[in-house]
N, C-alpha and C positions, 0 to 999 in steps of 0.2 A: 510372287503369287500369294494370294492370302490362303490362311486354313483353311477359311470356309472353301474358296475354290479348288486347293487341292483334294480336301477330302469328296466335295461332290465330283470330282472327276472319277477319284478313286469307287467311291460309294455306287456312282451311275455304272461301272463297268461289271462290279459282285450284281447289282440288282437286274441287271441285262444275263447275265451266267445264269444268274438263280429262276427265270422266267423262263428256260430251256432245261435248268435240272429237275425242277419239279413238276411232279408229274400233270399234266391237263384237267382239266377238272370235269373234261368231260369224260371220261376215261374213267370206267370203273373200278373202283363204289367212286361216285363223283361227289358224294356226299364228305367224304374222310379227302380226297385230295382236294374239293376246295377250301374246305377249313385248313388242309396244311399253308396251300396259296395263302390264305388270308392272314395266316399270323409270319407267316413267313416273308411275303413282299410285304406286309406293314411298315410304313415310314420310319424309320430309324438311321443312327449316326452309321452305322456298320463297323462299329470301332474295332472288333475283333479282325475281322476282314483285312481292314486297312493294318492294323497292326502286323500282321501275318506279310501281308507283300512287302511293305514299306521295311521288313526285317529282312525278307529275301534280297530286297534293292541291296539293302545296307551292307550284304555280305558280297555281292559281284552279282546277285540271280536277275528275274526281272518277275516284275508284277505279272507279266502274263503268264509266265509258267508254274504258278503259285494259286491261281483264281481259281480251281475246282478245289485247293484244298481252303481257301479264303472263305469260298461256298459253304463247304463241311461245320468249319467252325461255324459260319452265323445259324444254321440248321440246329446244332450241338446249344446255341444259347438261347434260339426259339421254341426247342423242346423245353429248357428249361424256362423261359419263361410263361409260356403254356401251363406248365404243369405247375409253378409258383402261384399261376394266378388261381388256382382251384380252391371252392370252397371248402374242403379238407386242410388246405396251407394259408396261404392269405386271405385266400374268399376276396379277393379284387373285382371290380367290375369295367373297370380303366388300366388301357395297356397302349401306349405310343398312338393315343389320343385318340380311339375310337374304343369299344366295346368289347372284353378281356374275350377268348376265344369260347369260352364255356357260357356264356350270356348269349354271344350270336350263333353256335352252334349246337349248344347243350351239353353236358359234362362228359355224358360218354364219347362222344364224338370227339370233343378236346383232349382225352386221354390218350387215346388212339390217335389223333393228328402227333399228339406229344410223341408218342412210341415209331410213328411212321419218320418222324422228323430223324429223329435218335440211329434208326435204320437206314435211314438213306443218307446220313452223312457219314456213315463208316463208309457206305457205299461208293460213295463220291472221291473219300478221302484215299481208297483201297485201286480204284481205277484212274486217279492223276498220271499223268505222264512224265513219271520221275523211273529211276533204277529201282527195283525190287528192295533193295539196301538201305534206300533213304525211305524210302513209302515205308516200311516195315517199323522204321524208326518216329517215326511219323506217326503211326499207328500206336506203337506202344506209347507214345506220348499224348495223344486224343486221350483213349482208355484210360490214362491213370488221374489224369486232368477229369475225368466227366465221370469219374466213381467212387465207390465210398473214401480214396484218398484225398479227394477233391469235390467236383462239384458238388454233387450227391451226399458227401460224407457232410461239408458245411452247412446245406443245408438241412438236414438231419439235427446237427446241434442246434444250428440257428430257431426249429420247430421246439425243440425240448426246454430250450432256456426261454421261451416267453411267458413273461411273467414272474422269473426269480431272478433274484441278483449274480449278478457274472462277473466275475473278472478280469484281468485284462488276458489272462491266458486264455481264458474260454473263448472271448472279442475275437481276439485274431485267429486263431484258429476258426471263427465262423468266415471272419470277410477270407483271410487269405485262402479258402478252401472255395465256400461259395459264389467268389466274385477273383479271387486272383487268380487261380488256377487255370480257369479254362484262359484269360488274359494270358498269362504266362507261358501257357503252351501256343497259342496263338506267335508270340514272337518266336519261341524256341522251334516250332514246325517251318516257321518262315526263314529263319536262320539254316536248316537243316537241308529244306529242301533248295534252296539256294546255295547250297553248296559250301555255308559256312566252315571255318575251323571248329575243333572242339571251345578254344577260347573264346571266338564269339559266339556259339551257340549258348554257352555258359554268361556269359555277360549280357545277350539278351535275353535270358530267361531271367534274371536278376532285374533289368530292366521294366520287364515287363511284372513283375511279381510288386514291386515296389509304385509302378504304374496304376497296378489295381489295386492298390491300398488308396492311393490319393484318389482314385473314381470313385473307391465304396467310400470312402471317409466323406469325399464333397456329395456323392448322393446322400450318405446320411446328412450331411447338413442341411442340405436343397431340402429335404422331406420335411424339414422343421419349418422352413424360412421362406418355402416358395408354394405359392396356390397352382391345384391341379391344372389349370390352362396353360402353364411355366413349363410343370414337369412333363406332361401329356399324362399320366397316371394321377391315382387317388394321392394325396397330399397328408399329412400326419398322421399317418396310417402306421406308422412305425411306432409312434407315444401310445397309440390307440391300441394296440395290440402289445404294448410292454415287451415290445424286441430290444433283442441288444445289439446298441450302436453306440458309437463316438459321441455322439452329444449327450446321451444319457449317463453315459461313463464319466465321460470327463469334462463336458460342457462343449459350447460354442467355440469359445476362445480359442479353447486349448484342440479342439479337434481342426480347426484351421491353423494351428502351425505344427499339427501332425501331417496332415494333409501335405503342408509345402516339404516338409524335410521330405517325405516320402517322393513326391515329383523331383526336388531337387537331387535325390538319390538315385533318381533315375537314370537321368543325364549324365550324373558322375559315374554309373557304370559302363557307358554309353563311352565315354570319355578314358576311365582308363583302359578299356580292348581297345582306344584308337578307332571305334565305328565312329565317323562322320553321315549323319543323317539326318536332316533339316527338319524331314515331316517327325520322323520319332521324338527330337527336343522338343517341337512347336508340340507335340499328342501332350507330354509330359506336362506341359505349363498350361495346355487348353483345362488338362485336369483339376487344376486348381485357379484357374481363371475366370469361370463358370462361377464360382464363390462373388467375383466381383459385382 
């Protein structure tokens, strides 16, 4: 079975979830739940999603008993990108190929979808049908992924350093916070609630950390190299705003065979816990594939 088919198997089953968790639009204020609907059922890979089950698989669990916390995380990355695209942060008007949420709704409204989003995947992630023992664990692992330790905290730097020169310690501390983190807790919540050991919960979090190096490294590339109809978003929007990424640091070259060590490093922690997992290798190398 090819990636593309697996993941739309995977992808179709989170967007049928998420069309029953969120709330109706005709349901008051109808105006805040269909802006959530809207940035939320927006066409996307669902790669958090899929990472998060496909970790549950890998440990003995199954995707089905995994997909309201699958739910939570994509809610946890459409808040954030919501709120990334606002004219206070990026001011974007292109978001997964239609019209950034604050364009077709207006800014206040996008805040508040962003905040409702935020809300209702604690919510989601707090009511799965796991033991109070793993949910809990679960939980403290969203939280630290989606706040000033992580999401929040990355993109915080990531606003401060535009326009000065950075180094590499500044770099990574922006992707691995703003883009690895919630990634990383995605396998580690899937690991968890599947019933993983501590070892593999530790190896897919490792996995997955090193996983969202090579997506923010290849999206930094993609943003130099590829026109908005490619990406579904605005295109050199990164140079345009003097953000710090990989290609600015260190060029084209060299940020594509950071890229592969990082995928490649992925695998190999994958490999020494002994998780065999066809979709998590094939995510690895889709990551830096996409380059080609």
């Amino acid at each position: 079975m090819s990636l593309d088919v697996q993941l739309k198997a995977y992808s179709d089953r989170v967007d049928s979830r998420l069309e029953k968790l969120l709330p109706a639009q005709e349901h008051p204020p109808a105006e805040l739940h269909s802006a959530m609907r809207y940035s939320c059922l927006a066409p996307g890979k669902r790669l958090r999603p899929v990472l998060c089950m496909a970790s549950a698989e890998a440990v003995g669990g199954t995707a089905a008993s995994v997909l309201d916390a699958a739910c939570a995380l994509e809610m946890v990355h459409c808040f954030s990108l919501v709120h990334d695209d606002l004219p206070a942060i990026d001011n974007d008007d292109l978001r997964r190929g239609r019209p950034t949420l604050h364009i077709h709704a207006g800014e206040a409204i996008a805040i508040l979808a962003g905040d409702a989003l935020f809300a209702l995947a604690f919510q989601t992630l707090a009511t799965s049908p796991h033991d109070a023992e793993r949910i809990v664990a679960a939980l403290k692992c969203l939280t630290k992924a989606s706040g000033s330790a992580g999401l929040v905290g990355g993109e915080v730097v990531d606003v401060l350093s535009e326009g000065k020169p950075v180094d590499d310690a500044t770099l990574e501390f922006i992707h691995a916070r703003k883009t690895g983190a919630l990634i990383a807790a995605s396998c580690e919540i899937g690991g968890i609630l599947g019933g993983g050991t501590a070892e593999q919960i530790g190896a897919l979090r490792t996995y997955g950390e090193r996983v969202g190096l090579a997506f923010q490294i290849a999206d930094d590339i993609l943003n130099e190299t590829a026109t908005a109809d490619q990406l579904g978003k605005s295109a050199g929007s990164d140079r345009a705003r003097s953000k710090a990424t990989y290609p600015s640091l260190y060029g084209i070259e060299a940020s594509h065979a950071k890229a592969h060590e990082m995928a490649m490093g992925a695998v190999n922690a994958l490999d020494a816990a002994e998780i065999l997992n066809g979709l998590l290798s094939s995510l690895a190398r889709f990551s830096i594939d996409r380059l080609s």
